[in-house]
C-alpha positions in Angstrom: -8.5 32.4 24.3 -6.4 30.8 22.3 -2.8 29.7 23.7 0.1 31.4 21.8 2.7 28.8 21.3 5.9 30.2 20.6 8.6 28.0 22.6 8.2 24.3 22.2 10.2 21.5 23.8 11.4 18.5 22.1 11.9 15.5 24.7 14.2 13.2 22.7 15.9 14.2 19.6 15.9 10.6 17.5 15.6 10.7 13.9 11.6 11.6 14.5 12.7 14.3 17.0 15.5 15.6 15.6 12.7 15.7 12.4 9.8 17.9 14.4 12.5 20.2 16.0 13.5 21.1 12.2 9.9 21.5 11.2 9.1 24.0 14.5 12.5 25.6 14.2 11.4 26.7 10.4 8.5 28.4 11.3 10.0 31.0 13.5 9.8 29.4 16.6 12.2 28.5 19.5 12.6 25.0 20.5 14.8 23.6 23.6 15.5 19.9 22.5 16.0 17.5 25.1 18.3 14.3 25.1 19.5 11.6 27.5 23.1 12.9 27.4 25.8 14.8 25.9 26.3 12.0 23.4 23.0 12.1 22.4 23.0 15.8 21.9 25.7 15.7 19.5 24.1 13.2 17.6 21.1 15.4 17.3 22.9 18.5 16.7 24.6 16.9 13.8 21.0 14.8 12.3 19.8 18.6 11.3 23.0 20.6 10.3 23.4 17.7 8.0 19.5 17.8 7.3 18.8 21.2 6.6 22.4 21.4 5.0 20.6 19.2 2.6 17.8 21.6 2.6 20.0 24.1 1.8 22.0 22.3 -1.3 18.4 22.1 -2.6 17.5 25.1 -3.1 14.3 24.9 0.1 16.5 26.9 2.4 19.1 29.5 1.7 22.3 30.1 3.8 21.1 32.8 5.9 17.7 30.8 6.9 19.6 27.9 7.5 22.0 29.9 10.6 18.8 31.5 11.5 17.4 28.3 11.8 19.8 26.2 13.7 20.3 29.6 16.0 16.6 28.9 17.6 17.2 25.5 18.5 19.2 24.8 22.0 19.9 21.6 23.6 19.9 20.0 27.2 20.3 17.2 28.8 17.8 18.5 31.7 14.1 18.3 31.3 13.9 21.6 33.7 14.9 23.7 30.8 11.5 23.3 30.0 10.0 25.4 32.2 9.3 28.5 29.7 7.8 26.7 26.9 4.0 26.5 26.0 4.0 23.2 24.6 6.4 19.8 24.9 6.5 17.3 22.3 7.4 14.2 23.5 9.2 12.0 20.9 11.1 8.7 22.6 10.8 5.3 22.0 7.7 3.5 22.5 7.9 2.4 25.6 5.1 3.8 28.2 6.5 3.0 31.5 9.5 5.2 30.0 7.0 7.6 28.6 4.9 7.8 31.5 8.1 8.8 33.9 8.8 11.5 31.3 5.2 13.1 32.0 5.5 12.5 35.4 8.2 14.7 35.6 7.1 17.2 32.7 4.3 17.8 35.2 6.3 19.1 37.9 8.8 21.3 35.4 5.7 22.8 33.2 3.0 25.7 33.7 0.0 23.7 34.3 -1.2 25.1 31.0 1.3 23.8 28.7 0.5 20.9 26.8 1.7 17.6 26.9 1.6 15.7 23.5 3.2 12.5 22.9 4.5 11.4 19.4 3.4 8.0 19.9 2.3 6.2 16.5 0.5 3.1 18.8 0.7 3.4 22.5 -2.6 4.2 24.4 -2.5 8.7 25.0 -5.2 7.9 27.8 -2.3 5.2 29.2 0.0 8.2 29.2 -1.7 11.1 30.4 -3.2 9.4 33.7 0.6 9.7 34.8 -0.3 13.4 35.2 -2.5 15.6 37.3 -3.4 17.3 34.3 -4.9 14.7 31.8 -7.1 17.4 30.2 -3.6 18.5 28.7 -2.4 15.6 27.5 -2.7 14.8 23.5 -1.2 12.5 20.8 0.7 14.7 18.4 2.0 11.8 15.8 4.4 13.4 13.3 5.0 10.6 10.3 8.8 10.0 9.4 10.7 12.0 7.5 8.8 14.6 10.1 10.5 17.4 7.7 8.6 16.0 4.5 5.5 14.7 5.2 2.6 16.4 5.7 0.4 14.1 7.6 -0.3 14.4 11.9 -2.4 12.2 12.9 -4.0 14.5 16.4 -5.2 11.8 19.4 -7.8 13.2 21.9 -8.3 10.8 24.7 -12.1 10.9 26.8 -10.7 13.6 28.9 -8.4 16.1 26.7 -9.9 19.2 26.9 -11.4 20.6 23.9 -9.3 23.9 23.7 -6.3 22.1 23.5 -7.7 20.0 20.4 -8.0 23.2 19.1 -4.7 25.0 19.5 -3.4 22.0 19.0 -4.6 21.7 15.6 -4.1 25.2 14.7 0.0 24.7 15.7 0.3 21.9 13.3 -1.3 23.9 10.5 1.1 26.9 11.4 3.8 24.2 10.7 2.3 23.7 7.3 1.3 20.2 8.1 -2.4 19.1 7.4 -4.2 17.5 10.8 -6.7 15.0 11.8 -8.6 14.4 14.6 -8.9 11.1 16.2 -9.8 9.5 19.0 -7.5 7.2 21.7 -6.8 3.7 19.5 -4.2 1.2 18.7 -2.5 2.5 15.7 -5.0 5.1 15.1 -5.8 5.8 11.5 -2.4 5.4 9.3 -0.4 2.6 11.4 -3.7 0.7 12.3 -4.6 0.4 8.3 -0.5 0.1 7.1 0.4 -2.6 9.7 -2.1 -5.0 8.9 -1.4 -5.0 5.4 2.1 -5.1 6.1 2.3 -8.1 8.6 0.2 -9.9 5.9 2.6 -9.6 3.4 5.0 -11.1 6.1 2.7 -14.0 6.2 2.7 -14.7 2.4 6.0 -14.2 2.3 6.8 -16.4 5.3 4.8 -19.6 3.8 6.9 -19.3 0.3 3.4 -17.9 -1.2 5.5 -15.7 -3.5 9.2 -14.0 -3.3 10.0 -10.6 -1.9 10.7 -8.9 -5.1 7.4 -10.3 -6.2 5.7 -9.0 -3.1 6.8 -5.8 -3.7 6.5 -5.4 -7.3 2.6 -6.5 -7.0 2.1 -3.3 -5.1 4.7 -0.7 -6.4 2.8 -1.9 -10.1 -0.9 -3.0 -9.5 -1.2 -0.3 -6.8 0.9 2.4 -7.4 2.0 2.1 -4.4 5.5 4.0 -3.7 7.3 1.2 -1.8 6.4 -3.4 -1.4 5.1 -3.9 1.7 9.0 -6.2 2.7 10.9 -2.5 1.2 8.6 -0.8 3.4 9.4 -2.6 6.5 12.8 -2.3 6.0 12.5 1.0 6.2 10.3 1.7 9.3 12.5 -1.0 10.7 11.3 -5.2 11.6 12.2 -4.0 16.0 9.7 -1.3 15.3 6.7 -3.1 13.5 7.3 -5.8 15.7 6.1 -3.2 18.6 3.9 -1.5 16.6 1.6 -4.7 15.5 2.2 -6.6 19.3 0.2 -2.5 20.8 -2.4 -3.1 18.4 -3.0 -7.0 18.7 -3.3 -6.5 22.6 -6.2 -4.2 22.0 -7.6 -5.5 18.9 -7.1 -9.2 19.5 -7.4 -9.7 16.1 -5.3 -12.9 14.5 -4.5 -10.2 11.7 -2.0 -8.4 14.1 -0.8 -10.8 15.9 2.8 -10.0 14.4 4.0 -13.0 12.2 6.6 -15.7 14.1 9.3 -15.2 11.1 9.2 -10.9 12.3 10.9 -12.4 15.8 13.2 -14.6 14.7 14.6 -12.0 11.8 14.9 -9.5 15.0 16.5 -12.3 17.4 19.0 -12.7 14.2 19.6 -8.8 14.0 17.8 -8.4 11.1 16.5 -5.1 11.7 16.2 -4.0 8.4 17.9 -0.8 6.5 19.1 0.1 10.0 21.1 -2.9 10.7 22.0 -3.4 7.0 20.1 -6.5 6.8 16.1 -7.3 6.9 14.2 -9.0 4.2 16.7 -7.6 1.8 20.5 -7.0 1.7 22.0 -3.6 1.8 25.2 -2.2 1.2 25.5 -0.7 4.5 24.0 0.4 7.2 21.1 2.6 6.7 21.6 2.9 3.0 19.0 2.5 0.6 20.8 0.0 -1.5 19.6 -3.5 -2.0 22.6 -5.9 -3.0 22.3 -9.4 -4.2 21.9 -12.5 -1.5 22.0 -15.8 -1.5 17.9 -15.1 -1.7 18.3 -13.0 -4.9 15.9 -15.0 -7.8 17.0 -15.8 -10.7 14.7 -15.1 -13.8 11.3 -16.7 -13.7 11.4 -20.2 -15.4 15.0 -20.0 -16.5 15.3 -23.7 -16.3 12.3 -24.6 -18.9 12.0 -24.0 -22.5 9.3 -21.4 -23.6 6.9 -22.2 -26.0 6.7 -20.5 -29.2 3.6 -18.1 -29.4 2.8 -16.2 -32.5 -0.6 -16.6 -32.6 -2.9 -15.5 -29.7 -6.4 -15.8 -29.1 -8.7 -13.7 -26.7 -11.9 -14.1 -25.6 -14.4 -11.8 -24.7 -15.7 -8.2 -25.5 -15.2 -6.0 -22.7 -12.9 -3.7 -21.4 -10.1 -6.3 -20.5 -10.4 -8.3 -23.2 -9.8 -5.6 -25.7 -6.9 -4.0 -23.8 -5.2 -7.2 -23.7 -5.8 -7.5 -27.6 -4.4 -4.5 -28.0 -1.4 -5.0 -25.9 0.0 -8.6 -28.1 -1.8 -6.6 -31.4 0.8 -3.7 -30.8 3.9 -6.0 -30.4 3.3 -7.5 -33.2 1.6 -10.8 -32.7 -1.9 -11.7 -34.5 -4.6 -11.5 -32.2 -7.8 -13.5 -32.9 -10.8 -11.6 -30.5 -13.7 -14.3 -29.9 -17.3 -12.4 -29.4 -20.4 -13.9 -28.9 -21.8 -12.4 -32.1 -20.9 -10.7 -34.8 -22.0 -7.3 -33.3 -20.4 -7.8 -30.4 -17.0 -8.7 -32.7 -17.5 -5.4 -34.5 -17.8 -3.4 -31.6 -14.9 -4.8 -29.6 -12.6 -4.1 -32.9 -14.0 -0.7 -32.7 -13.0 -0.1 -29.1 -9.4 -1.1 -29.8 -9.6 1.5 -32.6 -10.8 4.1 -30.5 -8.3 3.6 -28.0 -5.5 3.4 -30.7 -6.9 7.2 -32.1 -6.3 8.6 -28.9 -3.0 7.8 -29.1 -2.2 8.8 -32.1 -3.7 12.5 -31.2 -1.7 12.4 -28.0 1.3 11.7 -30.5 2.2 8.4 -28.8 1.7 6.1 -32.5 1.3 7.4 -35.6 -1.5 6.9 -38.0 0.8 4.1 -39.8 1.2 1.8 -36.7 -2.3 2.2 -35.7 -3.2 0.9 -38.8 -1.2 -2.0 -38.8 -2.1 -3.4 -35.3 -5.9 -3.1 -36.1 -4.9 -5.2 -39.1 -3.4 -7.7 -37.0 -6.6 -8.3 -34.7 -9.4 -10.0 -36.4 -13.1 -10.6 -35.1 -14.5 -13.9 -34.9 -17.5 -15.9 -33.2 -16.8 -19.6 -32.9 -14.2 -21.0 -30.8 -13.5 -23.1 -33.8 -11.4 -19.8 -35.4 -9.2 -20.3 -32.3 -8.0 -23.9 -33.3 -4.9 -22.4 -34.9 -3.6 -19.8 -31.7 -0.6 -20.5 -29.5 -2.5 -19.2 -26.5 -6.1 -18.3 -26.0 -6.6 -15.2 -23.2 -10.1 -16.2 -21.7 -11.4 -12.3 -20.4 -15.0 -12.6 -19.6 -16.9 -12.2 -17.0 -16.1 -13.3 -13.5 -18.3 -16.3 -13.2 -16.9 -19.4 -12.4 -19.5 -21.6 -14.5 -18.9 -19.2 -17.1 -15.3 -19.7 -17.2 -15.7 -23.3 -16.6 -18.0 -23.4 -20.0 -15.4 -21.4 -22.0 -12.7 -23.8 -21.1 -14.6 -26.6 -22.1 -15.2 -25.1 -25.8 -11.7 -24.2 -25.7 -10.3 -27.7 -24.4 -12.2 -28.9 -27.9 -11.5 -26.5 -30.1 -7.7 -25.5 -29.6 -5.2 -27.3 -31.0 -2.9 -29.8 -28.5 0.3 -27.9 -27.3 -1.1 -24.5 -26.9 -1.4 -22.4 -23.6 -5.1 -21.6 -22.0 -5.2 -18.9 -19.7 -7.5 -17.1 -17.1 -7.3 -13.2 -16.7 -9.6 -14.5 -13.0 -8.8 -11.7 -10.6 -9.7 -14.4 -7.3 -11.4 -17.3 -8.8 -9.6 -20.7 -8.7 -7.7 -21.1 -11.7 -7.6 -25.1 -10.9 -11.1 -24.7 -11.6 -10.5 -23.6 -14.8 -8.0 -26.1 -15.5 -10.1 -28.6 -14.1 -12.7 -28.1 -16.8 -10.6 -28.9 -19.3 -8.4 -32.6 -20.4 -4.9 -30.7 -20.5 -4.6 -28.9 -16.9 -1.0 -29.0 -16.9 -1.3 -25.9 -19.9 -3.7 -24.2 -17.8 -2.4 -21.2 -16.1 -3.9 -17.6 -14.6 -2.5 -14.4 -16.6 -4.2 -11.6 -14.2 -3.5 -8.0 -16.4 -4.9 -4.9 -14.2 -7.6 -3.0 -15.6 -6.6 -0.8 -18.5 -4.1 -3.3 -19.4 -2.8 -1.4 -22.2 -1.3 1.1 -19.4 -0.8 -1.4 -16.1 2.7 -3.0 -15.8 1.8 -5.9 -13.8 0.5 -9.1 -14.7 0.0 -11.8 -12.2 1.5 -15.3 -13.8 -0.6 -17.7 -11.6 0.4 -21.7 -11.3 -1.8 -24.2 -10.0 -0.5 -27.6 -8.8 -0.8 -29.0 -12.3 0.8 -26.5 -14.5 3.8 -27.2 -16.4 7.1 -25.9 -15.9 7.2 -24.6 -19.3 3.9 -23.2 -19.5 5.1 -20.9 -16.8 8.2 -20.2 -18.4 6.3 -19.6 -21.4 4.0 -17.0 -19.6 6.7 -15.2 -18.0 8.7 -14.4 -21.3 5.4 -13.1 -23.0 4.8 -11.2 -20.5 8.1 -9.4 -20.4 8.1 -9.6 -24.4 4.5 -7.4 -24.6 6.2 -4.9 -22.2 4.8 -6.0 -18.6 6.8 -6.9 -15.2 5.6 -10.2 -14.6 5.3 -12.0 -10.7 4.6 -15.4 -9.7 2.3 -16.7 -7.1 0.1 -20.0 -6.5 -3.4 -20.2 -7.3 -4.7 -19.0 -4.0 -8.0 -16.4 -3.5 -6.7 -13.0 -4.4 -3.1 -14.1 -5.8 -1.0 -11.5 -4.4 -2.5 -7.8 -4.9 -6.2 -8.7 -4.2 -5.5 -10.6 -1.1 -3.4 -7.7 0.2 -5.0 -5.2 -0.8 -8.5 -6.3 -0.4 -8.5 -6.7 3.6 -6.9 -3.5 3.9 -10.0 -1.7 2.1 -12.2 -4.1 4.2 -10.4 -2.9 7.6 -11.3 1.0 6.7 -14.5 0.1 6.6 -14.8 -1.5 9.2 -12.8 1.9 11.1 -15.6 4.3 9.2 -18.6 1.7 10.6 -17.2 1.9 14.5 -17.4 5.7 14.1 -13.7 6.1 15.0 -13.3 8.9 12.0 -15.2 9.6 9.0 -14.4 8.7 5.3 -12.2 12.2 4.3 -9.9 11.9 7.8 -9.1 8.1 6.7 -8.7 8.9 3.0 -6.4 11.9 3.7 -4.5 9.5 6.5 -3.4 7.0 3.9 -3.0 9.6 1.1 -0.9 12.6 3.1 0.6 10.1 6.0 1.4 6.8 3.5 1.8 8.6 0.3 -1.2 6.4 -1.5 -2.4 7.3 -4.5 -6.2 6.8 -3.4 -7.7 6.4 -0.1 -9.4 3.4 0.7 -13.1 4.7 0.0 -11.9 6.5 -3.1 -10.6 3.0 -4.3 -13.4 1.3 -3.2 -16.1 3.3 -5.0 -13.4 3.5 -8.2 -13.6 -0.1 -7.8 -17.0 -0.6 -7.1 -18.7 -1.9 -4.1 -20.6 -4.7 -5.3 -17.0 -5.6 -7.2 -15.1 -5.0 -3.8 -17.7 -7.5 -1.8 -17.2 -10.6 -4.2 -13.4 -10.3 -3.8 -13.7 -10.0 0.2 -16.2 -12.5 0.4 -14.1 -14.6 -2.0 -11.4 -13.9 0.5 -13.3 -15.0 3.5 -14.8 -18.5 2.4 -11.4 -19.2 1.4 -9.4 -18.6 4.3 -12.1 -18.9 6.5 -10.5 -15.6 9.1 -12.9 -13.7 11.0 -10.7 -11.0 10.2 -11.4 -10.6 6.6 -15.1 -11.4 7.1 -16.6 -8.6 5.0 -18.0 -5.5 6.8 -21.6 -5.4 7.6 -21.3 -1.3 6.4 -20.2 -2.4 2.7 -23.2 -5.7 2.7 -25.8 -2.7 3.7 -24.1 -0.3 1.1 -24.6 -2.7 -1.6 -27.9 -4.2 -1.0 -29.0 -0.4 -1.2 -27.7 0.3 -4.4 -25.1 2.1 -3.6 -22.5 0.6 -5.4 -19.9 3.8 -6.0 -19.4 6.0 -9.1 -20.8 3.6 -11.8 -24.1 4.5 -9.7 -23.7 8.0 -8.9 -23.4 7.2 -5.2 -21.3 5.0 -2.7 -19.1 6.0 0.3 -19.6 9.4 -1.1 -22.2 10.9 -3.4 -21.2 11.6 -6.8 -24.6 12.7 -8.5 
């Protein structure tokens, strides 16, 4: 029969616990928070007035559900207050010898049928619950912070939890309108084991001067859509935390990927906590506010110290779905774009796309009739590379073959005229390669737009040890001119969103292959618990598998790190066929 859990205990009342208290309280139920001391309970008592005050002011709770609310929490500074309640969440730091002497004693206070759950986001449940005589009743119940907002819990069943408790378990966080998934006893379990990673690689590039922290963060707020940077993020969740967090899950794991980066220490050592502390890998303007300030770390603009170039004239070559986005994108802030096909059909047809795309913005009411006209005039179709002699900057947009692209340059070294800019829309090949193939490297540089590149605000501006100083200058001012958010990296595999987000996608697999959850508990993890706009097998079959393995193995042969050694799941997955929704089946079947 089915436990009816009514009364719940809260075993430190923390921003997280102070967060699930609010979330039981709301749906009818009593709670009896617990805190270290009188201090502490004031704290507490005044984290949710002021939260559900701000419930209140908007418009999610109204006065009288607010009272009624606050009136079925009490607080303690005694765990034996617990001894009526049907189930105790436990929510203090991560430590497990302090943990395990709170279950210890939760033992002796409780029924023996209440549950134990622990809100731990990385310590071993199994670790925890052998502190007990009742490790049948022991769970991981991780709430994700704001606990009042997000919807995620991520519930932990260790080799001995009984399997009625899974279930009421489950049941109580849908009653608290939250949407569960069942997991088994890891490191980091689904969200934290997926998020750290990426994060502490971020650290890493950021740590070796790879690119800045405002380009870090923009590459994944506008090439990802994702709702924070990886450094922002961090900040948030705090550097003490992470630090904990990745140091759990590389003493399990042992992989070199989370073993937390030196520079995470030393910020901590310093004090630089993050938006708790005021200071982490940004400035704010007080403790735990949200506002970054300037430092003496604060860039100035991109190339401020060189002289642009003057492009009026761009060339682009290729046919295909990048090529004529970026087309369009100079085309439509008035530059004249020269698009180089392989044949005259080809030419024709790529002009033809751009109109297409054009029309359906006009009938969405985003350009009129007039201005669609006028940038289709601007782009003209061409064949020889010898009707690019006259551009400022030729776009080279075909396909992702290096002896392809080495065989473009080389027509293009030829054929364009001394002074203006080549560049490589390469999403992981070596732009030096490019350059290489040519007799001016030093006006050689990568311009990675994101697929449709009429629409994407980020463009990668890519240097290699022989580009000039102006050429870069000259790339980042176009870029802002034609309406994109530019960042700067070097010429390394993946540049910055590839190589961070690439290894991430690679890890899930590598999570779905060991059997520890399927494909929809990961993809609503990351969507519900880290507020992505795709899961990772979504993304990857969006992608495409077959696209997704090049870039990893790219990745690997690079950087030569077991860790981002491509899964043997997503090798099988594409040697069958299977190669996502351009074939009607990948990680799922779309047919």
């Amino acid at each position: 029969m089915a436990r009816d859990i009514q009364r719940v205990g809260v075993v430190g009342l923390g921003t997280m616990g102070a967060g699930i208290a609010e979330v039981v309280a709301r749906t009818g139920r009593h709670v009896v928070g617990v805190e270290v001391d009188e201090a502490a309970v004031a704290r507490a008592r005044e984290h949710i007035e002021h939260s559900t005050e701000r419930a209140r002011a908007g418009g999610k709770l109204d006065a009288a559900e607010r009272d009624a609310l606050l009136s079925r929490i009490t607080y303690t500074t005694s765990l034996k207050d617990l001894a009526d309640v049907d189930l105790v969440v436990e929510a203090i730091p991560e430590s497990l010898e302090l943990k395990a002497q709170v279950f210890t004693e939760l033992e002796q206070v409780c029924r023996p049928d209440v549950i134990l759950a622990s809100n731990t986001s990385s310590l071993s449940v199994t670790e925890i619950g052998v502190h007990t005589g009742r490790p049948g009743k022991v769970v991981g119940l991780h709430f994700f912070n704001p606990a009042p907002v997000l919807k995620l819990v991520e519930i932990v069943r260790t080799v001995v939890t009984e399997p009625d408790v899974i279930a009421d378990v489950e049941e109580f966080a849908r009653e608290l309108g939250k949407e569960p998934v069942v997991i088994g006893d890891r490191a980091g379990f689904i969200a934290n084991a997926l998020l750290f990673g990426y994060l502490n690689h971020a650290v890493s590039m950021y740590e070796s001067r790879y690119a800045t922290r405002e380009d870090l963060d923009a590459a994944m707020r506008f090439g990802c859509g994702y709702p924070m940077g990886p450094l922002a993020l961090l900040d948030l969740i705090g550097l003490d935390t992470a630090y904990e967090i990745l140091e759990t899950m590389y003493r399990q794991s042992r992989n070199r990927l989370h073993a937390p980066s030196p520079i995470l220490k030393q910020m901590i050592t310093a004090g630089l906590l993050g938006r708790k502390s005021g200071r982490g890998f940004y400035t704010y303007d007080g403790i735990d506010s949200p506002v970054v300030v300037s430092d003496v770390d604060t860039p100035g603009a991109a190339g401020s110290s060189s002289v642009a170039r003057d492009v009026r004239r761009v060339g682009v070559v290729g046919t295909g779905t990048m090529a004529t986005g970026i087309a369009e994108v100079f085309a439509k802030k008035g530059f004249d774009v020269v698009l180089r096909a392989r044949t005259a059909e080809k030419a024709s047809a790529a002009t033809a796309a751009v109109g297409k795309s054009l029309d359906r913005q006009v009938t969405k009411g985003r350009l009129s009739e007039e201005d669609r006209d006028a940038v289709l005039a601007r782009i003209a179709g061409v064949t020889s590379f010898d009707d690019l002699a006259d551009c400022d900057l030729v776009v080279e947009a075909v396909a992702e073959e290096l002896a392809v692209k080495r065989t473009v340059f080389e027509a293009l070294d030829k054929a364009v005229k001394p002074g203006a800019i080549l560049a490589t829309t390469t999403s992981s090949l070596p732009v030096i390669e490019c350059a290489a193939a040519t007799s001016r490297p030093a006006d050689v540089v990568g311009l990675h737009f994101f697929n449709p590149a009429p629409v994407m605000k980020l463009v990668e501006v890519v240097a290699t040890i022989s580009t000039a100083d102006d050429v870069v200058a000259t790339a980042d001012a176009l870029c802002r001119q034609v309406g994109k958010h530019p960042v700067h990296c070097a010429d390394r595999a993946g540049f910055i969103v590839n190589a961070l987000l690439f290894p991430y996608l690679n890890d899930a697999v590598k999570m779905l292959e060991a059997h520890y959850a399927d494909a929809d508990a990961i993809d609503t993890a990351m969507k519900v618990g880290c507020g992505l706009p795709m899961g990772p097998f979504e993304l990857l079959d969006v992608v495409g598998l077959d696209v997704s393995l090049a870039i990893e193995r790219t990745l690997y042969y690079e950087f030569r790190d077991a860790g981002f050694a491509p899964a043997p799941l997503l090798e099988h997955l594409v040697t069958a066929g299977r190669l996502g929704r351009k074939t009607g089946k990948g990680f799922r079947d779309y047919r």
